[in-house]
VOPAGU-2260 file (C-alpha; in pm, 1 decimal, decimal comma):
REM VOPAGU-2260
SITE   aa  ch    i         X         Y         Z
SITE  UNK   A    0  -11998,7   -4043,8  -24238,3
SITE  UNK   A    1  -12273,9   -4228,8  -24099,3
SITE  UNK   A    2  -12330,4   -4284,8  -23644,6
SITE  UNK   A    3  -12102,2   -4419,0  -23494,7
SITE  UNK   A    4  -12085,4   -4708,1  -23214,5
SITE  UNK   A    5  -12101,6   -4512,7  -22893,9
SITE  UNK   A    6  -12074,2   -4658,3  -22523,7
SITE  UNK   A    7  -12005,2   -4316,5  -22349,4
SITE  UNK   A    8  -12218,3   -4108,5  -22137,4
SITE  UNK   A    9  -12488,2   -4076,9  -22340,6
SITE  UNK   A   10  -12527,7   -4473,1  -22319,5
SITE  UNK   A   11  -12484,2   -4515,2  -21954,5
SITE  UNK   A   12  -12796,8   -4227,3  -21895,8
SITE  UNK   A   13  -13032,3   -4432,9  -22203,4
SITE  UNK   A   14  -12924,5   -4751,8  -21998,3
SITE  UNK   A   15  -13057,9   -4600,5  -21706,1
SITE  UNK   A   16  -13344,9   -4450,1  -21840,0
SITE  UNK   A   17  -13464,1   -4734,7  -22053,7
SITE  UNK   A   18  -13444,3   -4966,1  -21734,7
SITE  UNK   A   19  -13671,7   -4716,4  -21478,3
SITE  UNK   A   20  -13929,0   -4692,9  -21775,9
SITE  UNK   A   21  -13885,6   -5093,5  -21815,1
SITE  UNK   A   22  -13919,6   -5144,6  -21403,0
SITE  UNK   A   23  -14227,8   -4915,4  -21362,0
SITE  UNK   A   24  -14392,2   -5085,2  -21733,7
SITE  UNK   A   25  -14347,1   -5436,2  -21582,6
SITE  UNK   A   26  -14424,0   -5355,3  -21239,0
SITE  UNK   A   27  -14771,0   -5165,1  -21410,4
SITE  UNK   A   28  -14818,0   -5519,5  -21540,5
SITE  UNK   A   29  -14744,3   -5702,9  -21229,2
SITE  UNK   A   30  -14962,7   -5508,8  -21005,4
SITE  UNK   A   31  -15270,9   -5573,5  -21238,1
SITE  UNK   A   32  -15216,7   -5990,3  -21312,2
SITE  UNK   A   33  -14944,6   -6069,2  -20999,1
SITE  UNK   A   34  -14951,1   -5884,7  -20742,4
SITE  UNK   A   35  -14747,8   -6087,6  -20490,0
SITE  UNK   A   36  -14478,8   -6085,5  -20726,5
SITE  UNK   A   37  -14421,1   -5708,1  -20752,2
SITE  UNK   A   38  -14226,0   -5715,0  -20453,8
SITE  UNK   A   39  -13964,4   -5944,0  -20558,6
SITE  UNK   A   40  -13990,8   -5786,8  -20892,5
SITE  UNK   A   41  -13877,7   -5438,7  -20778,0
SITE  UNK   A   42  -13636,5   -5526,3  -20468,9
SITE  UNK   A   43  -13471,4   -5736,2  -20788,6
SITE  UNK   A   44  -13416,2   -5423,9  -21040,4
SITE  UNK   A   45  -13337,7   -5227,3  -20738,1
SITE  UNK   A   46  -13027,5   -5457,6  -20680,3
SITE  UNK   A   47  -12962,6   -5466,2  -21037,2
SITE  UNK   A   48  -12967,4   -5079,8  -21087,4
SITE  UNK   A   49  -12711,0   -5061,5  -20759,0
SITE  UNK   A   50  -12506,7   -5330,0  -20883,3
SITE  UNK   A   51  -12465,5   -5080,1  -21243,6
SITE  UNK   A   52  -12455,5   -4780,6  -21043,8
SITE  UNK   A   53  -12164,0   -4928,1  -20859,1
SITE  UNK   A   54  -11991,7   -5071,2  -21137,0
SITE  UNK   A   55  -11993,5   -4764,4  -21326,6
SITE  UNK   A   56  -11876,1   -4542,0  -21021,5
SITE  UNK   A   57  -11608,9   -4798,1  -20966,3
SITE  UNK   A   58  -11476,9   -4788,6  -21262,6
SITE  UNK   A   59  -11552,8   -4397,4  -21320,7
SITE  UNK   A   60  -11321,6   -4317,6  -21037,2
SITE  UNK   A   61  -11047,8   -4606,4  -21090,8
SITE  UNK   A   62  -10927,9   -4535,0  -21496,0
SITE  UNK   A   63  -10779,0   -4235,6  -21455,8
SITE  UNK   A   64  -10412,8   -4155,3  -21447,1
SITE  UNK   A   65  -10250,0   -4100,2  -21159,9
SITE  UNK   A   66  -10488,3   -4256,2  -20916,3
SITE  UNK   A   67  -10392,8   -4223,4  -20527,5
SITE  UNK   A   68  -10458,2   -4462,7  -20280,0
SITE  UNK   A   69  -10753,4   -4314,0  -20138,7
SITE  UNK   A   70  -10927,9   -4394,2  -20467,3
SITE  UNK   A   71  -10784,9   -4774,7  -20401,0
SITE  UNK   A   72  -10982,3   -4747,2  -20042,4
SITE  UNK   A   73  -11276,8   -4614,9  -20186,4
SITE  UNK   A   74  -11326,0   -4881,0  -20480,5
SITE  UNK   A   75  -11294,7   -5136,4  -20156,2
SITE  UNK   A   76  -11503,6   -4979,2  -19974,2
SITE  UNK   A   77  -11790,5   -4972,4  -20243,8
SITE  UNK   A   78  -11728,0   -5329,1  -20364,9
SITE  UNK   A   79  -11773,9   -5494,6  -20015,7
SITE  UNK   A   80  -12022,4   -5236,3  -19934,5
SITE  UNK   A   81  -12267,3   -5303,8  -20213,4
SITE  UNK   A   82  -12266,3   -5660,2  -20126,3
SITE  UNK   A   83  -12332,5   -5640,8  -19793,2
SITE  UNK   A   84  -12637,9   -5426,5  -19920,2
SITE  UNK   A   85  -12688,3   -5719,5  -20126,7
SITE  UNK   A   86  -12656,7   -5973,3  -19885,5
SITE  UNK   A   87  -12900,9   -5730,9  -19622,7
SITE  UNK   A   88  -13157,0   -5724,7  -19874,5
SITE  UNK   A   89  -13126,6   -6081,3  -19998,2
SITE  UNK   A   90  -13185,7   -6176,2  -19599,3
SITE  UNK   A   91  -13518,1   -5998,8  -19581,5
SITE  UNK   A   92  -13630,7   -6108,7  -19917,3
SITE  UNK   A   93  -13596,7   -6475,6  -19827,5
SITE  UNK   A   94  -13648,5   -6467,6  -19499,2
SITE  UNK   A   95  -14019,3   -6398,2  -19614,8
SITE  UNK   A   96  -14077,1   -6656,9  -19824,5
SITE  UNK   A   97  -14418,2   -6665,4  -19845,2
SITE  UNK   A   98  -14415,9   -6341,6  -20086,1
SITE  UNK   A   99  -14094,6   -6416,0  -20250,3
SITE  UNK   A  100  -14144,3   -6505,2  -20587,0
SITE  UNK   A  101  -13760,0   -6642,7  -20777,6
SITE  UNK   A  102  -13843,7   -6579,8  -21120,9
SITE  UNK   A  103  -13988,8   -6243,0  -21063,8
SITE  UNK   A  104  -13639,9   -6161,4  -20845,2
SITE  UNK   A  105  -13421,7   -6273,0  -21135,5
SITE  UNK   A  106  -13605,8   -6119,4  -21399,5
SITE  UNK   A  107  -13576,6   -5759,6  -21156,0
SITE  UNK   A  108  -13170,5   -5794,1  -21095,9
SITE  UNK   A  109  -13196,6   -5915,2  -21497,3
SITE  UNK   A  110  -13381,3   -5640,6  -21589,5
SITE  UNK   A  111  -13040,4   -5410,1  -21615,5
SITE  UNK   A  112  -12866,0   -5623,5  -21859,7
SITE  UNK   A  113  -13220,1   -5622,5  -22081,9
SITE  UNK   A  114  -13179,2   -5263,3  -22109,9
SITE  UNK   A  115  -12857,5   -5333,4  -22230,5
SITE  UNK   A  116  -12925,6   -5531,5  -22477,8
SITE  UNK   A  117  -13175,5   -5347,2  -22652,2
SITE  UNK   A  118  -13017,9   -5013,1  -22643,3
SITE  UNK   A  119  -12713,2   -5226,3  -22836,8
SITE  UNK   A  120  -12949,4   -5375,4  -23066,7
SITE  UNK   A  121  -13112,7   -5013,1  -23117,1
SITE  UNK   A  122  -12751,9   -4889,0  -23213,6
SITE  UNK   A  123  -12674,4   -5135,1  -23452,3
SITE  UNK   A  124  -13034,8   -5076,1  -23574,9
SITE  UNK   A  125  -12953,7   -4748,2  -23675,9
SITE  UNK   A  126  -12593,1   -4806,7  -23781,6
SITE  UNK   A  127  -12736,1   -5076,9  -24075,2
SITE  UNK   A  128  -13027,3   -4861,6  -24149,5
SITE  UNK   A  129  -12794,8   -4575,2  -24200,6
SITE  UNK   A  130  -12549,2   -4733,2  -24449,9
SITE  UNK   A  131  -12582,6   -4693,5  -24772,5
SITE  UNK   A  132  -12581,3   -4940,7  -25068,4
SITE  UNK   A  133  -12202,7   -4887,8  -25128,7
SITE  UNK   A  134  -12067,4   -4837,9  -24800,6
SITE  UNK   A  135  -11877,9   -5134,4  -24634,5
């Protein structure tokens, strides 16, 4: 029997990984051609890794049976907290505009759902190299 199609732990902590070596890689290559857009760059994959963090917490603490309503608090509390981080952060970034670069912001809050994406295409990757000729 050949891998199988995991999104467990395992995935989660790769996802994670895989995006801090991405962040500090591109923000290596931003401080050496663009510097003023390594700010934006990392306040951007530092919202996108707190937005995942959150997500997965969230939803860590909310599928289980017999959840109580303190978990119910909690999940509100963390979903209107993180955006008010979000909205906090977002302030300062735009409030100074001269050093705020857009596409280097995106592709930082992006960044997260890159990581994604190639750890999905590195499973299937291995799934099809794995099969064998007569295996469906």
């Amino acid at each position: 029997m050949g891998p199988v199609l995991e999104f467990g732990d395992r995935f989660i902590r790769h996802t994670y990984v895989l995006t801090i070596c991405l962040t500090v890689a591109i923000a290596a290559v931003l401080l050496v051609f663009k510097r003023l857009a390594l700010p934006s760059f990392l306040i951007g994959s530092a919202i996108g890794l707190s937005l995942f963090w959150s997500l997965e917490f969230a939803v860590r603490r909310l599928i289980r049976p017999g959840k109580t309503q303190k978990t119910k608090y909690l999940f509100g509390f963390i979903s209107l907290g993180k955006y008010a981080v979000l909205g906090v952060c977002l302030y300062f970034l735009f409030n100074k505009v001269e050093w705020m670069n857009v596409y280097a912001f995106a592709g930082g809050v992006a960044l997260v759902q890159g990581a994604i994406i190639i750890k999905a295409i590195s499973l299937l990757m291995s799934i099809l190299s794995n099969k064998g000729p007569n295996q469906s």
